[in-house]
N, C-alpha and C positions, 0 to 999 in steps of 0.2 A: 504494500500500500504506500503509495507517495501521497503527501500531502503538502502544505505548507501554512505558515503563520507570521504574524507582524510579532508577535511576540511566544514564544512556548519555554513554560516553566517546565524544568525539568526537574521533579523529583516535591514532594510533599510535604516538607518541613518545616518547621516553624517560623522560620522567615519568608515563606510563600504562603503559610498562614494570614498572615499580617498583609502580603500583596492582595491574594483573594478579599478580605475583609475592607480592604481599603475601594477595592474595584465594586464590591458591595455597594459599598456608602455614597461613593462618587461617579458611579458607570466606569465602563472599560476606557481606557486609554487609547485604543486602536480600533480598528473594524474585525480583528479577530487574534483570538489568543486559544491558545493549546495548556492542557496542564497533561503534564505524563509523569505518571505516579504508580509502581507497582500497586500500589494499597489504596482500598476506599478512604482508609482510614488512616491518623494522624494517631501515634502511640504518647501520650506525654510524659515520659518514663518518669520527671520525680515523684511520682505516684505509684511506682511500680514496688518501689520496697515496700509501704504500708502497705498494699494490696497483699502480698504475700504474706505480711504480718497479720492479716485478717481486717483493717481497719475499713478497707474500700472492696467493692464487689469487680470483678478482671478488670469489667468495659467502660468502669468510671470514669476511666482518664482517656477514652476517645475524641476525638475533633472530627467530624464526617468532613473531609474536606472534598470529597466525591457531590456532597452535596451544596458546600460552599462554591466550586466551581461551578456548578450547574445555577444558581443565584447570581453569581456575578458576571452571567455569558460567556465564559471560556467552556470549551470543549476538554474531555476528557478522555483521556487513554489509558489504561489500565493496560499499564507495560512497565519495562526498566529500559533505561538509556544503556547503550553498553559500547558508545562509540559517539565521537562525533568529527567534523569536519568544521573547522570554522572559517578556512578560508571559502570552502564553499558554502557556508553556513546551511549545514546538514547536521542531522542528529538519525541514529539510526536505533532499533530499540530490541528488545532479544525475541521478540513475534515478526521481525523484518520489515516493520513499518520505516518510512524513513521520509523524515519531515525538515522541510525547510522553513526558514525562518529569517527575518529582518534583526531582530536580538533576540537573543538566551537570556537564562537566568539560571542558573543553575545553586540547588538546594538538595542534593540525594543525601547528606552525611557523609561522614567515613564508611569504611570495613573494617571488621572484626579483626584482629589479629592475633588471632590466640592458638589455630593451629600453627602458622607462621612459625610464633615464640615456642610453645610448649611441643607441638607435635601432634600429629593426630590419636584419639581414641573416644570411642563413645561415650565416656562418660563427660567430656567435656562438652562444656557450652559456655558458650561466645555470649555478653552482652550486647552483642549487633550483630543483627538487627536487632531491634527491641520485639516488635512484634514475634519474630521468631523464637525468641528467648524465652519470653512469656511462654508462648505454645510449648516450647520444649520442657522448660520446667512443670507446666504444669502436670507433663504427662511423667518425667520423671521423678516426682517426688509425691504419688500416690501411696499411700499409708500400707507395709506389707508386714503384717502380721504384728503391726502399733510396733515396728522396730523404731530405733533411734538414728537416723544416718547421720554418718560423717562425711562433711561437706568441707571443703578446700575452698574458700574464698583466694583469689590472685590479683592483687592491685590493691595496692594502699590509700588510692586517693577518696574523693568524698565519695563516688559511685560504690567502690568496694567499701567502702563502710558502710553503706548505709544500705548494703544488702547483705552484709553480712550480720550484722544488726535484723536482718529482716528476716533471715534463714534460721538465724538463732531462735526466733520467736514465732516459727512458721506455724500458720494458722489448720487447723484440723489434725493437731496429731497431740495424742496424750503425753508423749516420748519427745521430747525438745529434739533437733539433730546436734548432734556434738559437730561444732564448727572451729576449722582451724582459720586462720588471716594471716596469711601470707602477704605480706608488706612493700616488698621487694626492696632493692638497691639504696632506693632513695629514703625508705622508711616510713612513716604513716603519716600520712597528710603534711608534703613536703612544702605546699603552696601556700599553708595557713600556720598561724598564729601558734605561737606556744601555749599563752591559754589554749586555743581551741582542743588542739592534740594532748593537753596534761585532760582538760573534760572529756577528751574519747578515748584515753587510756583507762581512764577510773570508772569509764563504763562499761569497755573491755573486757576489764577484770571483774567487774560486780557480774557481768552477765555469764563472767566464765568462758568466754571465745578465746582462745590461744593464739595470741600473736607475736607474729615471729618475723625476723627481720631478714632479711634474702628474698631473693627471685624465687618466685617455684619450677620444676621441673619434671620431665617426663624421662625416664629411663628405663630400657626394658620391660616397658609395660607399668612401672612403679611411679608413683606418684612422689615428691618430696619437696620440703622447702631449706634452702641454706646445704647444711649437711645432713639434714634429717629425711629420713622415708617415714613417710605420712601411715604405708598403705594399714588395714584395709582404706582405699577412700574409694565413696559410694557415688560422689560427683562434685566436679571441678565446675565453680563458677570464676568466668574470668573476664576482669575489668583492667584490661590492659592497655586502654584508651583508643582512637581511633588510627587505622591506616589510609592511604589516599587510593582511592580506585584507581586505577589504571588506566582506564580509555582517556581521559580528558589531556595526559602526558603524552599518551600516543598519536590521539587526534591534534598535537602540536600546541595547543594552550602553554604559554608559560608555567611553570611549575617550580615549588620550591624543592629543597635536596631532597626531602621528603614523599613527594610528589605530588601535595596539595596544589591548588590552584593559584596562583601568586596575584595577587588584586591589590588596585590602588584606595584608596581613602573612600572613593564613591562606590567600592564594591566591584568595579570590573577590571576585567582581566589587562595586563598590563601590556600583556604583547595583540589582543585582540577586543580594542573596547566597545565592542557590539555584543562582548560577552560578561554576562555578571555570573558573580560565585559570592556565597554564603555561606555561615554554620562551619560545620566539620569540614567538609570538602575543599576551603577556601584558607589561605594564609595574609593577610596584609601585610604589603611590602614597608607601610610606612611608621607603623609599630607593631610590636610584638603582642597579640590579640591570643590567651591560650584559647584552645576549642572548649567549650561550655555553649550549654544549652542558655545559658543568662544573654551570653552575647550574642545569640543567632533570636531570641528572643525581640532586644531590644533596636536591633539591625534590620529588623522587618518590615517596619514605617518606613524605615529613611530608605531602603530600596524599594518600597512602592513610592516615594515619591521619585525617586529618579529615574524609573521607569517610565513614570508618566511622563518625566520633562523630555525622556529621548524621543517618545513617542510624538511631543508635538515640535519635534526637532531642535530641542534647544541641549546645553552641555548638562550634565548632572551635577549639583552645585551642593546636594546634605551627604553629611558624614556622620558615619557612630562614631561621636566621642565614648567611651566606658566613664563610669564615675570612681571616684579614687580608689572605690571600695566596692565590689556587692554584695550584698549580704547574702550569707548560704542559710540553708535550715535543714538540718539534716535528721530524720526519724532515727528513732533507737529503737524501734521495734516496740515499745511497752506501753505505748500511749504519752510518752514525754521525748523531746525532741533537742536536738542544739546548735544554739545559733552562732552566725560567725561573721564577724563586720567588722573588718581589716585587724586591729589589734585584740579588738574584746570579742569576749566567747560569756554566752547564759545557756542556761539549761534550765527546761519544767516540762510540765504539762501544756501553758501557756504557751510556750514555744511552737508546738505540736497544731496547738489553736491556730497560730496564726499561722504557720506554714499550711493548712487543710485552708484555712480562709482563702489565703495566697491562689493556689491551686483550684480550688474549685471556681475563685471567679475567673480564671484566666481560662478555666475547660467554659465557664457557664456563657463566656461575652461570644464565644463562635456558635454554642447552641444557640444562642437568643438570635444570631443574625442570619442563622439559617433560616429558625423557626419566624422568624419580621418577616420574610422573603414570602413563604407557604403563607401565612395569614392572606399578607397581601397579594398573591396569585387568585 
């Protein structure tokens, strides 16, 4: 199938969240836009640790973005990009669609990289995709005979904590699983504040999760962290942070050493600015942006706005500034949570409150604009 577009979003993430929502409120920017997105659906992962913990039900943390593009007049393709061409501004997708376009945007995330590091074996799972993950855990951590499994947490950062925090406290089993956290290299929460890491060690230990400082690894079948062998272990969850896909290097985009997408201040690409990149997928050349869901968040306005400005022929002129600080909120699994805003760290129940507050209105503002759409059809 050939096709083409004035504009086609590639991939459904939370910075094309914010585009579709803006195309809502304002109509389209062009006479026709494309979204291609494997998934109907938009996964908002900081809700995925509670969810485990029992606090939220799986599909809490959905965004129908299948539906938000259908509201905002772009067209939809339930595909993955797996190539593209920007000099001839081509995008080709893994069903062999192949669509042209005036600019890109591209939004898919990173890749998993946990066979990569560790190596292959089934009992491992990747946190990316997220939706995949979900599925996968839910299917492997089914109650068999109310055992207690032991779970390998891998990545010290806030993701790996606050799922292993989440495993520790995993909802429908009488038997806790006994949880190892494996820290790696850099050690636990390398990016945040020493308050923050002295309150997630003393939670660590209060909840009894064994954390251990090394990389983990896979060896002859055997599971281990540092110099220790783990095994028996029942499944490896691994938060090893994100890798850059491949086709966007291949298809000639600039790319950092890494192989993210190299983008200037406004979001596009530095060697082809008809091409925008976001979120995981993307590196800014003009500071150092780490990958976080906070920042592909807050980056989603400012590239719905300069999308519109290319669109009516003018240069893109907003940029994400980050603010000095943003604050994390990370579950502990037990109904209390801890917060973390640049040197200071608090922990409660209240914490918990306000990150559930946090999160529900930011899933509730994309149901409400789908649901404004339907009323009004």
């Amino acid at each position: 199938m050939n096709d083409e577009a004035a504009i086609v979003l590639v991939g459904g993430g939370h910075a094309h969240g914010a585009v579709l929502a803006d195309w809502i409120e304002n109509g389209l920017p062009c006479d026709n836009a494309i979204l291609v997105t494997p998934a109907r659906h938009l996964r908002y992962s900081g809700m995925v640790p509670a969810w485990i913990s029992g606090f939220y039900k799986r599909d809490e943390g959905l965004v129908d973005v299948a539906a938000l593009a259908q509201k905002a007049g772009a067209r939809l393709l339930l595909d993955r990009c797996v190539a593209i061409d920007p000099e001839r501004r081509m995008i080709a997708t893994a069903e062999g669609a192949r669509i042209g376009f005036e600019t890109a945007s591209i939004d898919t995330g990173g890749v998993g990289r946990a066979a990569e590091v560790l190596g292959d074996d089934p009992r491992l799972l990747d946190v990316r995709p997220i939706d995949r993950f979900v599925e996968r855990l839910a299917k492997a951590t089914k109650p068999i005979d109310d055992e207690a499994p032991h779970i390998l947490v891998a990545g010290g950062g806030a993701g790996g904590t606050e799922l292993a925090f989440g495993l520790r406290n995993m909802a429908g089993r009488s038997k806790r699983p006994r949880v190892t956290f494996a820290l790696g290299d850099d050690g636990l929460l390398p990016d945040f504040s020493p308050a923050v890491r002295d309150k997630v060690r003393d939670e660590l230990k209060r909840q009894d999760i064994a954390a251990i400082e090394g990389d983990a690894w896979l060896r002859s079948g055997e599971f281990g962290v540092a110099e220790r062998v783990l095994e028996p272990v029942d499944l490896v969850v691994a938060a090893l942070g994100s890798a850059a896909p491949e086709w966007p290097s291949e298809g000639g985009l600039a790319c950092d050493d890494a192989g993210f997408i190299a983008v200037d201040r406004y979001q596009r690409s530095v060697s082809h600015p008809h091409v925008f990149a976001v979120g995981d997928v993307a590196a800014r050349r003009d500071r150092d942006l780490p990958h976080s869901g906070v920042h592909a968040v807050f980056a989603g306005p400012v590239l719905a706005k300069n999308l519109r400005a290319v669109c009516a022929g003018e240069e893109p002129h907003k940029s994400y500034t980050p603010r000095w600080n943003n604050l994390y909120l990370m579950s502990t699994g037990t109904g209390s949570a801890i917060a973390s805003y640049g040197p200071l760290a608090a922990q409660g129940r209240w914490v918990a409150k306000l990150k559930d507050w946090i999160d529900r209105r930011w899933i509730a503002k994309y149901r409400a604009l789908a649901q404004e759409c339907c009323d009004a059809e």
